[in-house]
Structure formats: C-alpha cells, structure tokens
PyMOL Python script that loads the backbone (N, CA, C, O; Angstrom):
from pymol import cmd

cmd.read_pdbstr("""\
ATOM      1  N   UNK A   1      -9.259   3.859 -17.340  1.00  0.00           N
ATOM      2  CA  UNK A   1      -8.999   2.503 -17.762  1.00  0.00           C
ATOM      3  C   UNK A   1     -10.014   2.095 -18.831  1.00  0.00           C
ATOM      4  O   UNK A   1     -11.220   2.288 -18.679  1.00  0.00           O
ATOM      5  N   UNK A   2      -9.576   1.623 -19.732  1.00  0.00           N
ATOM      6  CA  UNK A   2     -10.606   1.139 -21.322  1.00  0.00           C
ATOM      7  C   UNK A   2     -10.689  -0.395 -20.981  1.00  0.00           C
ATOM      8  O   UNK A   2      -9.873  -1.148 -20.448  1.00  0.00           O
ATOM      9  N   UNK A   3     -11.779  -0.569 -21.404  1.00  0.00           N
ATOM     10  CA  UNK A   3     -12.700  -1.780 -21.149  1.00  0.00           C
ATOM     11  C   UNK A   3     -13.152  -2.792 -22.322  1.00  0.00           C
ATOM     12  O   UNK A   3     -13.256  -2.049 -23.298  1.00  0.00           O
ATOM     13  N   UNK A   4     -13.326  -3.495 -22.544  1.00  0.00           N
ATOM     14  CA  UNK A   4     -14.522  -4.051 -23.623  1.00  0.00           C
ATOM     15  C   UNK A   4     -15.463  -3.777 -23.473  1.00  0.00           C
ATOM     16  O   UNK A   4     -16.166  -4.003 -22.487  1.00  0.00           O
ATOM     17  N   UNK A   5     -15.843  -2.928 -24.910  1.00  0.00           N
ATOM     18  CA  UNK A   5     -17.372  -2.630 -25.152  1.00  0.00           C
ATOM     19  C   UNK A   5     -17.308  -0.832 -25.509  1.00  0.00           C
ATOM     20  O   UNK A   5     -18.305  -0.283 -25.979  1.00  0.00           O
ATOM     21  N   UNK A   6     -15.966  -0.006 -25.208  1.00  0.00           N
ATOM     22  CA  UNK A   6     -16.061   1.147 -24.760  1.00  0.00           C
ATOM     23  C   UNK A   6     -15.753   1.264 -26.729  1.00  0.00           C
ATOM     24  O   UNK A   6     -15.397   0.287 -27.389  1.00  0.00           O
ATOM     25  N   UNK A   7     -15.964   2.458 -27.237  1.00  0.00           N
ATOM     26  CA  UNK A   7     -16.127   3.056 -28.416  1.00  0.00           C
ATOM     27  C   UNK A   7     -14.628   3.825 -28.120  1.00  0.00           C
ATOM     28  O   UNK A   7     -14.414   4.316 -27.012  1.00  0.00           O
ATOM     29  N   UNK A   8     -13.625   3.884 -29.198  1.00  0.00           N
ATOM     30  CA  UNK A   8     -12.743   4.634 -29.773  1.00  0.00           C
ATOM     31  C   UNK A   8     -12.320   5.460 -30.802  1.00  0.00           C
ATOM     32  O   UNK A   8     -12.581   5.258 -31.988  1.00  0.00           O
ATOM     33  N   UNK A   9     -11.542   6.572 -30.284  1.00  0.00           N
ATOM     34  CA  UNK A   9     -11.009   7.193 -32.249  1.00  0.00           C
ATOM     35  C   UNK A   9      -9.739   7.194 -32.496  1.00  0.00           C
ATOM     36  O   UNK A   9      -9.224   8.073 -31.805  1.00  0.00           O
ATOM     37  N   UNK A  10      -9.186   6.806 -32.953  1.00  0.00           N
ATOM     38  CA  UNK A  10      -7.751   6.993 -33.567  1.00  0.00           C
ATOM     39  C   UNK A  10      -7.515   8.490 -34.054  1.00  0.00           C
ATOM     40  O   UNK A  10      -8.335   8.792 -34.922  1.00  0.00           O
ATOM     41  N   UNK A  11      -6.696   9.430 -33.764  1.00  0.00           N
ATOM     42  CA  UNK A  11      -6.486  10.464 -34.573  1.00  0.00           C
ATOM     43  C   UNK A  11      -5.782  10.069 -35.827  1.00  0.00           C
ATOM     44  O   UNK A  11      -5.098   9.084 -36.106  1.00  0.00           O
ATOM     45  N   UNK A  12      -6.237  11.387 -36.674  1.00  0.00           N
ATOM     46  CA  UNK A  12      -5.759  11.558 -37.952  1.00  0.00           C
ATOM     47  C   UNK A  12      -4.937  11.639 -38.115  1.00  0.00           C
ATOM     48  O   UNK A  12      -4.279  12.448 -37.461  1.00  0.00           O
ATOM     49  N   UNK A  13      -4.219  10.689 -39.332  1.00  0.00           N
ATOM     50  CA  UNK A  13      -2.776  10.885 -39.832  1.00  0.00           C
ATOM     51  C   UNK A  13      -1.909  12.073 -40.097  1.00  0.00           C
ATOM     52  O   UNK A  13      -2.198  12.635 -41.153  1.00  0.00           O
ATOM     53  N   UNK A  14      -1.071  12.529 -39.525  1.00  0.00           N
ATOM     54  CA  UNK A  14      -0.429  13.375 -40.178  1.00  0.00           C
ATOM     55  C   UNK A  14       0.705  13.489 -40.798  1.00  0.00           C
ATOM     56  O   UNK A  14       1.462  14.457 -40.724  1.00  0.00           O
ATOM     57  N   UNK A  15       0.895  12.306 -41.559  1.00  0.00           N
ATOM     58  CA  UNK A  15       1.580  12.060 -42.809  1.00  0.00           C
ATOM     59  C   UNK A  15       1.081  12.579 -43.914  1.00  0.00           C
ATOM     60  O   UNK A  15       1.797  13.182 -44.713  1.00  0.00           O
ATOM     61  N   UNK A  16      -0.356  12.387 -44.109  1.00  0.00           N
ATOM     62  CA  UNK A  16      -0.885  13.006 -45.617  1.00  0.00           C
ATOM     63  C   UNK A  16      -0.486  14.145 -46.037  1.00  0.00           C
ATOM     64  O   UNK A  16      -0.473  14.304 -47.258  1.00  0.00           O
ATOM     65  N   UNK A  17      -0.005  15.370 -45.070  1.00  0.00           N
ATOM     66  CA  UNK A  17       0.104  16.561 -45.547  1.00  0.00           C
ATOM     67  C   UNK A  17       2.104  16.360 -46.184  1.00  0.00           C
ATOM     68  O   UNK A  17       2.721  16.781 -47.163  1.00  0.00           O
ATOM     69  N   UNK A  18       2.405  15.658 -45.193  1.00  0.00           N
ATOM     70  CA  UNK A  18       4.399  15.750 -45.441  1.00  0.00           C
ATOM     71  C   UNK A  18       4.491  14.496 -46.319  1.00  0.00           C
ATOM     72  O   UNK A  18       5.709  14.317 -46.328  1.00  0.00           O
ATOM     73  N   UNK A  19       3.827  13.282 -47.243  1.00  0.00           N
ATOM     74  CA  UNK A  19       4.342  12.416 -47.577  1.00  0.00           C
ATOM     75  C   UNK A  19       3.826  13.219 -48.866  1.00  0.00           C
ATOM     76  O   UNK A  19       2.938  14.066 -48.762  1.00  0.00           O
ATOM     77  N   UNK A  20       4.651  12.790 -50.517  1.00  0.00           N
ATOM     78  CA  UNK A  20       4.182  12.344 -51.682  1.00  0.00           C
ATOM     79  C   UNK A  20       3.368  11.497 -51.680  1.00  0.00           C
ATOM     80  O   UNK A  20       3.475  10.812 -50.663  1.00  0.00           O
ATOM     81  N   UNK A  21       2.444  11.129 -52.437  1.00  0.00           N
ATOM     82  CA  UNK A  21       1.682   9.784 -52.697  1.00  0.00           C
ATOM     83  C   UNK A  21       0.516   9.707 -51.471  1.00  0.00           C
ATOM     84  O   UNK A  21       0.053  10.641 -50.816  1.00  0.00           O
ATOM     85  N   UNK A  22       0.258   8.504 -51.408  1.00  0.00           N
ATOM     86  CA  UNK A  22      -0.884   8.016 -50.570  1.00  0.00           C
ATOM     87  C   UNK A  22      -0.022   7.539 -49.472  1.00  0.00           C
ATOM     88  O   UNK A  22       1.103   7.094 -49.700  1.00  0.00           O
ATOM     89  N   UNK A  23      -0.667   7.645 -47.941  1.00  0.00           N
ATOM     90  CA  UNK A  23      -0.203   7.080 -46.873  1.00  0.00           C
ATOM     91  C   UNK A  23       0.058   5.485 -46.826  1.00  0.00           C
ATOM     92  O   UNK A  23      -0.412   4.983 -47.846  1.00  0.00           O
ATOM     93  N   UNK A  24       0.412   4.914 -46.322  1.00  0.00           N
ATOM     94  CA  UNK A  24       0.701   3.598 -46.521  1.00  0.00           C
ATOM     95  C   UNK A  24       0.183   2.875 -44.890  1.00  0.00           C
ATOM     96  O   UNK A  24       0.285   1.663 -44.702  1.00  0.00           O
ATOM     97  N   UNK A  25      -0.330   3.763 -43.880  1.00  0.00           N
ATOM     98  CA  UNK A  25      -0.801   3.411 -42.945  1.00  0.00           C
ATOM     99  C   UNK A  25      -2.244   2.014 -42.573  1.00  0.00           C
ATOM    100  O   UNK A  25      -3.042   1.632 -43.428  1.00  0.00           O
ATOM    101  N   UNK A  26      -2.210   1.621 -41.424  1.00  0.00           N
ATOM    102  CA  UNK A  26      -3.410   0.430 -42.174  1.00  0.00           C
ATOM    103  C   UNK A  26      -5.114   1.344 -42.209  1.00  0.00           C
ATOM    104  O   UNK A  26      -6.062   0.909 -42.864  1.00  0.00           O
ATOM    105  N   UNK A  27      -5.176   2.616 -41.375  1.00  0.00           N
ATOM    106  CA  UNK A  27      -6.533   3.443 -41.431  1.00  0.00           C
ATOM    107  C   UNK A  27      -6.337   4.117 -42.538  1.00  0.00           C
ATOM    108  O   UNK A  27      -7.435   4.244 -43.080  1.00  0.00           O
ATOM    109  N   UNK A  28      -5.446   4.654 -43.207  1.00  0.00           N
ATOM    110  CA  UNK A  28      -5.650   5.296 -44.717  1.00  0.00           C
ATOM    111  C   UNK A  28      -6.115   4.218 -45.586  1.00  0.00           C
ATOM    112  O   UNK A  28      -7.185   4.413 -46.163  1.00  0.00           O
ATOM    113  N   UNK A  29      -5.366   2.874 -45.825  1.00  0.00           N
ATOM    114  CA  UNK A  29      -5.281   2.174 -46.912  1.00  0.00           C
ATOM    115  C   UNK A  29      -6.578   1.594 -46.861  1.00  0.00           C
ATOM    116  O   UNK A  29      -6.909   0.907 -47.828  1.00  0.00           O
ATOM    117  N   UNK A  30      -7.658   1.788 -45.585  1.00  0.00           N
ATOM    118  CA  UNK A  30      -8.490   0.736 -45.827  1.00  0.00           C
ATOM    119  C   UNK A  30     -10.021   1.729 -45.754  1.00  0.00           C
ATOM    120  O   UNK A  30     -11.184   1.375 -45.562  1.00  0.00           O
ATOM    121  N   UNK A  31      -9.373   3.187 -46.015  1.00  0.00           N
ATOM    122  CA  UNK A  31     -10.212   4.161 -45.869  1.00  0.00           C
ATOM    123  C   UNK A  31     -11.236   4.543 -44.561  1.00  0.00           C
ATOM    124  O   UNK A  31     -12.320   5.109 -44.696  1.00  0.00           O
ATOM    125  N   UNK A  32     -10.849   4.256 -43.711  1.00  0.00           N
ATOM    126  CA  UNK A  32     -11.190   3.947 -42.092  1.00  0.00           C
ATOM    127  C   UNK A  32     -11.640   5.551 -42.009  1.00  0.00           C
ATOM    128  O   UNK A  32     -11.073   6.557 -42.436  1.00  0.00           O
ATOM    129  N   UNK A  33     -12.994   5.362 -41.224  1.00  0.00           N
ATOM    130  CA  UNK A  33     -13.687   6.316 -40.157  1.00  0.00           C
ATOM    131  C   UNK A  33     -12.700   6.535 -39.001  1.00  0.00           C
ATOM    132  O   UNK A  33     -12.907   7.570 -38.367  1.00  0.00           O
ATOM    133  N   UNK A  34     -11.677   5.779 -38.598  1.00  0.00           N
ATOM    134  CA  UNK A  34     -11.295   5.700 -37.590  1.00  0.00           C
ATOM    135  C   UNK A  34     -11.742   5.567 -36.263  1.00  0.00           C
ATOM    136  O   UNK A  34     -11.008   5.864 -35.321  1.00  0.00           O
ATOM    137  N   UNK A  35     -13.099   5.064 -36.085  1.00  0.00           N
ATOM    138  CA  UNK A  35     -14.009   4.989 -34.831  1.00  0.00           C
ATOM    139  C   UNK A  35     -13.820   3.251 -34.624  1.00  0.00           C
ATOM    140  O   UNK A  35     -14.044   2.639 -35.669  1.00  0.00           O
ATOM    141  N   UNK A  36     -13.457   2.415 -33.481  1.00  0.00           N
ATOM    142  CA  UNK A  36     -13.493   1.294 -33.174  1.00  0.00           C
ATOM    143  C   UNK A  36     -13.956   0.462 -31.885  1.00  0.00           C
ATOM    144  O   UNK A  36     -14.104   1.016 -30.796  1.00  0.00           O
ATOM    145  N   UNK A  37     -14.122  -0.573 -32.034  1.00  0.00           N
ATOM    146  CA  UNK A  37     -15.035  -0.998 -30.456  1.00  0.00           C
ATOM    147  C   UNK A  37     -13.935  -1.747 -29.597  1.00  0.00           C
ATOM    148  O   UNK A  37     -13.112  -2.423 -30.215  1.00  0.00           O
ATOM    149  N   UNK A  38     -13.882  -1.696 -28.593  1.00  0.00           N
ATOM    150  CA  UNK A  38     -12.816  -2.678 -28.200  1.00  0.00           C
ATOM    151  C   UNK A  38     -13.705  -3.581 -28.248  1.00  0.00           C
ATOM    152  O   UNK A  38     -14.917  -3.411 -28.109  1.00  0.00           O
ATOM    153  N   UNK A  39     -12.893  -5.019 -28.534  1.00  0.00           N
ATOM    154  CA  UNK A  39     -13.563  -6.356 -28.604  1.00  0.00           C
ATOM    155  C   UNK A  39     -12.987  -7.460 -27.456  1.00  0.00           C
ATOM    156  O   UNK A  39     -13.581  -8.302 -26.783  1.00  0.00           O
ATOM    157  N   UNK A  40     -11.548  -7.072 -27.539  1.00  0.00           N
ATOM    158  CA  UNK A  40     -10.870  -8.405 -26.291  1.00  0.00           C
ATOM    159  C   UNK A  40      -9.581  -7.411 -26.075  1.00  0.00           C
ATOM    160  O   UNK A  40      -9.151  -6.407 -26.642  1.00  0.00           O
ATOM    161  N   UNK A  41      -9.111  -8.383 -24.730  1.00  0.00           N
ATOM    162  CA  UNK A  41      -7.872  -7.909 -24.384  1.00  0.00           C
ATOM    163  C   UNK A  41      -6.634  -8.668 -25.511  1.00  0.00           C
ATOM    164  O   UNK A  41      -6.744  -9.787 -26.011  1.00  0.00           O
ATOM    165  N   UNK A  42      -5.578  -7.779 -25.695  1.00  0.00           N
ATOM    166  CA  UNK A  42      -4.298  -8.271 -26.577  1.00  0.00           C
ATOM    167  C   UNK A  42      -3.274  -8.548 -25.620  1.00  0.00           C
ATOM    168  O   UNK A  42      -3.247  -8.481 -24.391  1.00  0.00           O
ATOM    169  N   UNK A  43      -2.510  -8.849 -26.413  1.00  0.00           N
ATOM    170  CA  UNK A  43      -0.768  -9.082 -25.594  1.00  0.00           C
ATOM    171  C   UNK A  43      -0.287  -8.052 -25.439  1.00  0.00           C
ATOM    172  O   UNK A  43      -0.232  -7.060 -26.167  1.00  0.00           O
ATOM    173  N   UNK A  44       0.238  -8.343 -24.057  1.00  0.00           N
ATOM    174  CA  UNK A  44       1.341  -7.156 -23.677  1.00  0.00           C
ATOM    175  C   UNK A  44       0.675  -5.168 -23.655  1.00  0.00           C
ATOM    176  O   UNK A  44       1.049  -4.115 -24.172  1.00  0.00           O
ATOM    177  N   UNK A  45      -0.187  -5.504 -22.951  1.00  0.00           N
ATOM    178  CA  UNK A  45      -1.095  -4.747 -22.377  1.00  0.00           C
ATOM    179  C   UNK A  45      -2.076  -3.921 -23.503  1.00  0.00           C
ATOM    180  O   UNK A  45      -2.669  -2.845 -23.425  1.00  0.00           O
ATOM    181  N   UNK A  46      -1.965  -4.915 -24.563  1.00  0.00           N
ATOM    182  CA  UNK A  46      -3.069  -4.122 -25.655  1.00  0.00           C
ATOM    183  C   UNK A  46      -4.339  -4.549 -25.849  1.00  0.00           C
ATOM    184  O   UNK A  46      -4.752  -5.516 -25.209  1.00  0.00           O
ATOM    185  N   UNK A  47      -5.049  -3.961 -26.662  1.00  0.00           N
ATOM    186  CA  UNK A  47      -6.354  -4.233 -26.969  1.00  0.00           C
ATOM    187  C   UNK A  47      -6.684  -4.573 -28.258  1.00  0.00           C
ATOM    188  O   UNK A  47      -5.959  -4.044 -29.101  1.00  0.00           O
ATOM    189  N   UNK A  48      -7.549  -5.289 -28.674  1.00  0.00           N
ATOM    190  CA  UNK A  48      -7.972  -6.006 -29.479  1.00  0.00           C
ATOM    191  C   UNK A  48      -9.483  -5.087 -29.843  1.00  0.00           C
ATOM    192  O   UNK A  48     -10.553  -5.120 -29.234  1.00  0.00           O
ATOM    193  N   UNK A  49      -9.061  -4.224 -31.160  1.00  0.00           N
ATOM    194  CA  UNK A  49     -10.021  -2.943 -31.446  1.00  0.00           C
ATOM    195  C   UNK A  49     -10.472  -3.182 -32.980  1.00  0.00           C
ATOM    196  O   UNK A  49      -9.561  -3.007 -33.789  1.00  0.00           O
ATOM    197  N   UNK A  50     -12.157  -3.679 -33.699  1.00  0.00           N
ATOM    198  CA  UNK A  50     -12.474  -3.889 -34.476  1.00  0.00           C
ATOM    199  C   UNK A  50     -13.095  -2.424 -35.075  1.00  0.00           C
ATOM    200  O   UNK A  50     -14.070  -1.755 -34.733  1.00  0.00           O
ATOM    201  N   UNK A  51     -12.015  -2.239 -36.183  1.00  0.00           N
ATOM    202  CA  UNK A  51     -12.912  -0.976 -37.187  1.00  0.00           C
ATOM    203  C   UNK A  51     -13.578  -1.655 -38.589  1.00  0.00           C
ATOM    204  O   UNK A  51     -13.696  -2.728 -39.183  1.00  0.00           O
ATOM    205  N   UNK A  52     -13.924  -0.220 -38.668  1.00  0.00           N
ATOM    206  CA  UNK A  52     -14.567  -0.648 -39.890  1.00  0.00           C
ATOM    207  C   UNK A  52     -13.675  -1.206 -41.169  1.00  0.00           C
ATOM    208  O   UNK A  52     -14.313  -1.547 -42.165  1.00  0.00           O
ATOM    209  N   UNK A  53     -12.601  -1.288 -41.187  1.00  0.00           N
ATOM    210  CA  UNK A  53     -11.849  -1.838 -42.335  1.00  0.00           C
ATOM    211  C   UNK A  53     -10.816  -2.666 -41.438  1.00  0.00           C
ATOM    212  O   UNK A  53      -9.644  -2.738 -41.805  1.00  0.00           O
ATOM    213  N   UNK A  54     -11.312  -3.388 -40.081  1.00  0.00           N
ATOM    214  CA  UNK A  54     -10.912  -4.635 -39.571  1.00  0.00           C
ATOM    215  C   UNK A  54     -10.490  -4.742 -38.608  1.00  0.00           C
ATOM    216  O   UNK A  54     -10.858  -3.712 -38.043  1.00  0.00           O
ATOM    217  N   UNK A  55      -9.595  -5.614 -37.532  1.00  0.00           N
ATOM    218  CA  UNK A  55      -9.373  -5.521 -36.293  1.00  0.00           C
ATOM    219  C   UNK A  55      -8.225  -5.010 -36.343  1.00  0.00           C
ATOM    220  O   UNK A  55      -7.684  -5.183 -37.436  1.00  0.00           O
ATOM    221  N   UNK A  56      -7.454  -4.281 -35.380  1.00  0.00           N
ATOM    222  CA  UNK A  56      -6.154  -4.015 -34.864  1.00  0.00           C
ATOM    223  C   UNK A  56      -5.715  -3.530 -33.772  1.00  0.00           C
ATOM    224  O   UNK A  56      -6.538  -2.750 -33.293  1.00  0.00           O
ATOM    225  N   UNK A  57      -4.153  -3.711 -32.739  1.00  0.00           N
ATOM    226  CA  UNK A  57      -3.946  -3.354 -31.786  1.00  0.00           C
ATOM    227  C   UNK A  57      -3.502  -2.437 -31.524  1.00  0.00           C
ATOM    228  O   UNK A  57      -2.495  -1.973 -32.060  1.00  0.00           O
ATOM    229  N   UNK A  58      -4.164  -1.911 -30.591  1.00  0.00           N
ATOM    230  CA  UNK A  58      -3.932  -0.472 -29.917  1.00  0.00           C
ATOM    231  C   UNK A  58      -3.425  -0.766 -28.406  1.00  0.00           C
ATOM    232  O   UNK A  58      -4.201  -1.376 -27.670  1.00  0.00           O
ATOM    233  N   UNK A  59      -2.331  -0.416 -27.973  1.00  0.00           N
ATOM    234  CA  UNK A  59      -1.583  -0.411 -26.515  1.00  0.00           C
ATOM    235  C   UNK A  59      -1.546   0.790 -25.525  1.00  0.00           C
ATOM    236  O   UNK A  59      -1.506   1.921 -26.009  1.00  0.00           O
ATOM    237  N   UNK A  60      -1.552   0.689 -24.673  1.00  0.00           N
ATOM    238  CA  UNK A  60      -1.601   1.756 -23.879  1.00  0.00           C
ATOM    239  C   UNK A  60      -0.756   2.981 -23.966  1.00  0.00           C
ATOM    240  O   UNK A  60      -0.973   4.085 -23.467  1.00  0.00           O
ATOM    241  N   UNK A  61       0.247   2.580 -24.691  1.00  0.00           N
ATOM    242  CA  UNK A  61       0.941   3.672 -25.191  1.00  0.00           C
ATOM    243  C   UNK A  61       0.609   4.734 -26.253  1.00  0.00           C
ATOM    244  O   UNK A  61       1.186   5.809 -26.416  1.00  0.00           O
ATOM    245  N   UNK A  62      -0.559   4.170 -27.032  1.00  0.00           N
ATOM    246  CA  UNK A  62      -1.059   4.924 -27.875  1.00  0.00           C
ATOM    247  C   UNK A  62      -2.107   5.745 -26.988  1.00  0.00           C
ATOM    248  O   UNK A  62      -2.184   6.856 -27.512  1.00  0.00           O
ATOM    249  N   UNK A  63      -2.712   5.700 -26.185  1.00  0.00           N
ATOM    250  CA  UNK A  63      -3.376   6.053 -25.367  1.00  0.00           C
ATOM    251  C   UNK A  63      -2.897   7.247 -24.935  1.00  0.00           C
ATOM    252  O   UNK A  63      -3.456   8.261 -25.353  1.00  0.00           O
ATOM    253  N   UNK A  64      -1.674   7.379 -23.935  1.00  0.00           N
ATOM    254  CA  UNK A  64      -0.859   8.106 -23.219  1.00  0.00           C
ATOM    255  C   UNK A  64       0.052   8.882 -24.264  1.00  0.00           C
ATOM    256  O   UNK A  64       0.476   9.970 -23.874  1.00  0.00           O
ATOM    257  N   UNK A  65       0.447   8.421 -25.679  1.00  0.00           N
ATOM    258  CA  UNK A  65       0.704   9.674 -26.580  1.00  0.00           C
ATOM    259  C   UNK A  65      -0.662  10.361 -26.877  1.00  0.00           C
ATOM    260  O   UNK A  65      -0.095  11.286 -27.459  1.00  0.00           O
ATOM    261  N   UNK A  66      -1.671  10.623 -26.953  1.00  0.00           N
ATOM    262  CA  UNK A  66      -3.139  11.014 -26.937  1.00  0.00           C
ATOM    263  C   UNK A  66      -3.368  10.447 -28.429  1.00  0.00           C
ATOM    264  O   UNK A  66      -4.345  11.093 -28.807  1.00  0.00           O
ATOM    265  N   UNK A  67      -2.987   9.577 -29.491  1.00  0.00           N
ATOM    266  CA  UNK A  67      -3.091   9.068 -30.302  1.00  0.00           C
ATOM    267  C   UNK A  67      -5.012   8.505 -30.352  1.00  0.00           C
ATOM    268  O   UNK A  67      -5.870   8.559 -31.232  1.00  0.00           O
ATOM    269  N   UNK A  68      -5.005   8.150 -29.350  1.00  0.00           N
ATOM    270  CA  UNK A  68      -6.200   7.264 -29.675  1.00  0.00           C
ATOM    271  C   UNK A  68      -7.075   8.069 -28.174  1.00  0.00           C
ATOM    272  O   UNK A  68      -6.461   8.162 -27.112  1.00  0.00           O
ATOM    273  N   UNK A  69      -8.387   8.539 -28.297  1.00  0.00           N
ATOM    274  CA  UNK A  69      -9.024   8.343 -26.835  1.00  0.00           C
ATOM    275  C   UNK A  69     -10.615   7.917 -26.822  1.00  0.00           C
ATOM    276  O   UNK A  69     -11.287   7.963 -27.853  1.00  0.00           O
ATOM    277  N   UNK A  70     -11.029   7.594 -25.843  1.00  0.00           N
ATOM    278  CA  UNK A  70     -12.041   6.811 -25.668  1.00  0.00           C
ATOM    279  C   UNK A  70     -13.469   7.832 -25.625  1.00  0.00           C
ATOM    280  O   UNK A  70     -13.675   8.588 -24.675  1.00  0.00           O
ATOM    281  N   UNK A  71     -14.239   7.740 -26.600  1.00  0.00           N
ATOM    282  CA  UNK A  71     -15.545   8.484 -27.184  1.00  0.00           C
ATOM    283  C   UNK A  71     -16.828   8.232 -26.631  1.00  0.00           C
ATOM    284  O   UNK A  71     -17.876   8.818 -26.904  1.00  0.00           O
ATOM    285  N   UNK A  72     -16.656   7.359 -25.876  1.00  0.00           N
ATOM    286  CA  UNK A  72     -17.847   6.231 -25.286  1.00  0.00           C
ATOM    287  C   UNK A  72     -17.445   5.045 -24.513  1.00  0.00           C
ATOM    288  O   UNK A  72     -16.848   4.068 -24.964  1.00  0.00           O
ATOM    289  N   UNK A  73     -17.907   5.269 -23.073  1.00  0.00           N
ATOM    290  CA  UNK A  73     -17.365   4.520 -22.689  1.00  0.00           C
ATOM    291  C   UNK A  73     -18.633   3.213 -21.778  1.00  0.00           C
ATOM    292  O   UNK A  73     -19.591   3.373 -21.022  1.00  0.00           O
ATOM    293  N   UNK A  74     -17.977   2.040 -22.358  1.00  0.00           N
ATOM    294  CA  UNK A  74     -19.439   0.788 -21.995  1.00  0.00           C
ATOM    295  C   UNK A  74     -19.619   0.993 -20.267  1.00  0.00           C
ATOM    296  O   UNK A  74     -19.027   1.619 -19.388  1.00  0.00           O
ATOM    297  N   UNK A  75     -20.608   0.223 -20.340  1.00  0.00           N
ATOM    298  CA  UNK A  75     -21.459   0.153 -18.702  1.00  0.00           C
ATOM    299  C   UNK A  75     -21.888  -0.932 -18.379  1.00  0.00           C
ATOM    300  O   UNK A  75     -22.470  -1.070 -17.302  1.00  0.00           O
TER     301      UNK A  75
END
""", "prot")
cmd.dss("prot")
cmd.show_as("cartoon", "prot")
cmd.util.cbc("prot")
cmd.orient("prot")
C-alpha cells in the first residue's frame, strides 16, 4: 500500500522507439527524471504525485500494470 511521503518511478516510455517525432506524453514533454513524491490522496483511488516537471495522477492501476513502483518507501 503507497502512502504520502513514499518516493516513486514511472517507467520509461515506450513510444520513443515506435513513434516518428517526439512523444507527446506529459514525462517526455516536460523532460522528467521520472522520480516523484506522493503528496496527497486523488479521486477515485489515485494519488496526487509531484515531479520534477509538476504534479500528476497516478491510480492504482498504474501500479498493478507495473507502470509505476515505489523506490522508497516513507516511515
């Protein structure tokens, strides 16, 4: 179970290799580390996750596709 305070990573796109052009995703466009903190709980069982190129929601479903997993977890 992810918490506030626990450290995240988003995996890497893998559009860059099959698209023309630049990804249009919001972690490509804003050149994202992809590492984020949870900050608050979201709607509809998501989380409220501040990166370095800004906040966005991540749901438990991203979780359970292994999309995103937790790197550090708060205490």
């Amino acid at each position: 179970m992810v918490k506030i305070g626990d450290l995240i990573k988003v995996k890497e796109c893998e559009l860059h290799a099959e698209q023309e052009g630049e990804c249009t995703c919001f972690f490509c466009c804003g050149n994202s580390n992809r590492v984020g903190l949870i900050i608050a709980p979201g709607p509809m069982n998501a989380w409220t996750v501040m990166f370095d190129c800004g906040d966005f929601q991540i749901d438990k479903f991203d979780f359970a596709r292994g999309d995103v997993e937790v790197i550090s977890e708060s205490r």
